[in-house]
Each structure stands twice: as C-alpha cells, then as structure tokens.
N, C-alpha and C positions, 0 to 999 in steps of 0.2 A: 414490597419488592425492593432486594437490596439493586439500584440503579448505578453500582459504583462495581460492579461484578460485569463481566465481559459478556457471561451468557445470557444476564438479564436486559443487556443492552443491543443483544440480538436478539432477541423475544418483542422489547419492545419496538427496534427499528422495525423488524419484520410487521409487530401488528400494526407502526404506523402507518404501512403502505395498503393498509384493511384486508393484507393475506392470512390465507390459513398454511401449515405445513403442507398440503394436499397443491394448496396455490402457488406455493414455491417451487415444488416439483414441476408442476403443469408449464408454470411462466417462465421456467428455464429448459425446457425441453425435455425432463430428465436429468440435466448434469449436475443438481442439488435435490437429492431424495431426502424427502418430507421423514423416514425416521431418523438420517442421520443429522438433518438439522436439529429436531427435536432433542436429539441425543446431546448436540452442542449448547442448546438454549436449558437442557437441564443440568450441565455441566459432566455428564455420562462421559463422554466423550472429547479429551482437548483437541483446539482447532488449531494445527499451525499458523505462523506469521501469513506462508504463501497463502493458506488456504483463506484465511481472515481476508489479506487482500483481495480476493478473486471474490469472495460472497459479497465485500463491499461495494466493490466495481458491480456486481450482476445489481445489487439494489440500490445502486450511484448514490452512495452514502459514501462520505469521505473517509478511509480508514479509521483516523483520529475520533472519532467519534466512537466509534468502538473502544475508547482507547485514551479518555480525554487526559485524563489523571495520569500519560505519559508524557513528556516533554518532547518535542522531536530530538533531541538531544540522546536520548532512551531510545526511543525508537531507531535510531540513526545507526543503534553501535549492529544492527538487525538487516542494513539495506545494502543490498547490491547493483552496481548500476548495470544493466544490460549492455555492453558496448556496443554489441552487434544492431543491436534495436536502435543503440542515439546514433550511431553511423547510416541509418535508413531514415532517422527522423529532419526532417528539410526548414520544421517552421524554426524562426524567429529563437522561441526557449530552447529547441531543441539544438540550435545549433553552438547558442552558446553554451550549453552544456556540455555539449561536444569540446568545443576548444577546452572547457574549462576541466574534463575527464582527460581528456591527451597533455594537457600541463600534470595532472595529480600523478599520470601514470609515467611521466618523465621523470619526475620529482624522487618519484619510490621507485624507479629502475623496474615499473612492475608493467612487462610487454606482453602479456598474456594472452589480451585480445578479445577475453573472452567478458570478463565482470570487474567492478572496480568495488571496492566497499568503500563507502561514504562514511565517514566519523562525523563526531557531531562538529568541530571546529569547521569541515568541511561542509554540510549544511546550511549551517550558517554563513558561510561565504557564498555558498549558491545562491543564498534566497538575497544574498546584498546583491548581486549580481543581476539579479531574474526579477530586483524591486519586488518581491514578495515577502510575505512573510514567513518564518520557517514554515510552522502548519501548510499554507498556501504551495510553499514550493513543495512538500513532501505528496500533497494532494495531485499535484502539475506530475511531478513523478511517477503517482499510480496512474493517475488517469492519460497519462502518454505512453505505458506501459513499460514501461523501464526499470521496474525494478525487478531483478531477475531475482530468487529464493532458491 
C-alpha cells in the first residue's frame, strides 16, 4: 500500500480505529456513508479540503496526518479563518487570534467580516504567538473550528 497517497491514509486511519465502512456510517449517524467513503479510500471519488477536515475532526485525527508531506505553509495558501466563529470564541488561543485577525484585517484594508485567509508568513506568526508549533497551531484551528472552507 502506497502510504504517501491521501486515500490510502484514510483507509488506513479508518482501520486504525478497528472500523468497517458500515461502522463509519453507523458511528456518525449517517452524515459519512460507508460507499462514499470507500469511494474516497479508493480514490473514485476526490475529497475536498472542507470535507477532508470534517472526516478528520469526526475521527479526531489531526488534519496533517492526512496530509504529512504538506508543509503547513502549503496548506496555509488553502485556509480561511472564520471571523464570525473567533469573535464567539472567549479562550485564551482564541482570543489572541482574535486580536491577531483584526490587526491582518487592518493591515489589508480587508473589513469584510466575514473570513480572513491566512498565508503562510501568517501562520507562522500565529503559531510564534500561540508558542505552538505551525502543525500544532493549524491542528488548534481545526479543532476550535475556525477554519471556514
């Protein structure tokens, strides 16, 4: 198995968690059907960024792991920050992100309101900020739900 291929890296995150296609459907209520995963794991079918993030979060596997042989830098030129969402979010990361998205949106005149896109220079300032690591801080962004697709 080529392990360097995105759908063989959902086949095998999937069977690390000792599911079947049948048990993904079941363990998500329905909102991941077992042939269109299969479809994705044989590569039938491509999975969008959003949708890649959404199946990672249901099997709390880090994006990047689908994904290792991307840099966050690569992945970066791909992410939007939710504003609406870091304006409801109150912890600690969440709120210097905050400040740190209303300086970028100053910066580019860009009042929108609604999404910020994150470059990869900007990344990398985040995660100095957030003492994380880029991987780490892109991880803090899916799993706080902020990156809007």
């Amino acid at each position: 198995m080529n392990t360097n291929n995105p759908a063989d890296r959902l086949r095998t995150i999937r069977k690390s968690k000792g599911w079947s296609l049948q048990d993904v459907e079941r363990n998500s209520n329905g909102k991941w059907k077992a042939v269109v995963i299969g479809s994705y794991e044989r590569s039938d079918r491509a999975i969008s960024l959003k949708k890649a993030i959404a199946l990672m979060q249901f099997y709390q596997v880090p994006v990047t792991e689908l994904f290792p042989e991307l840099s966050p830098q690569t992945i970066s030129r791909s992410i939007a920050l939710d504003l609406n969402g870091l304006s409801n979010n109150t912890d600690q990361g969440g709120q210097v992100i905050n400040r740190f998205a209303k300086s970028i949106c100053n910066r580019r005149k860009d009042w929108n309101g609604q999404v910020l896109t994150i470059r990869a220079n900007d990344l990398q300032f985040l995660a100095l900020l957030l003492e994380k690591s880029e991987d780490k801080t892109l991880d803090y962004l899916v799993e706080m739900k902020l990156i809007k697709a």
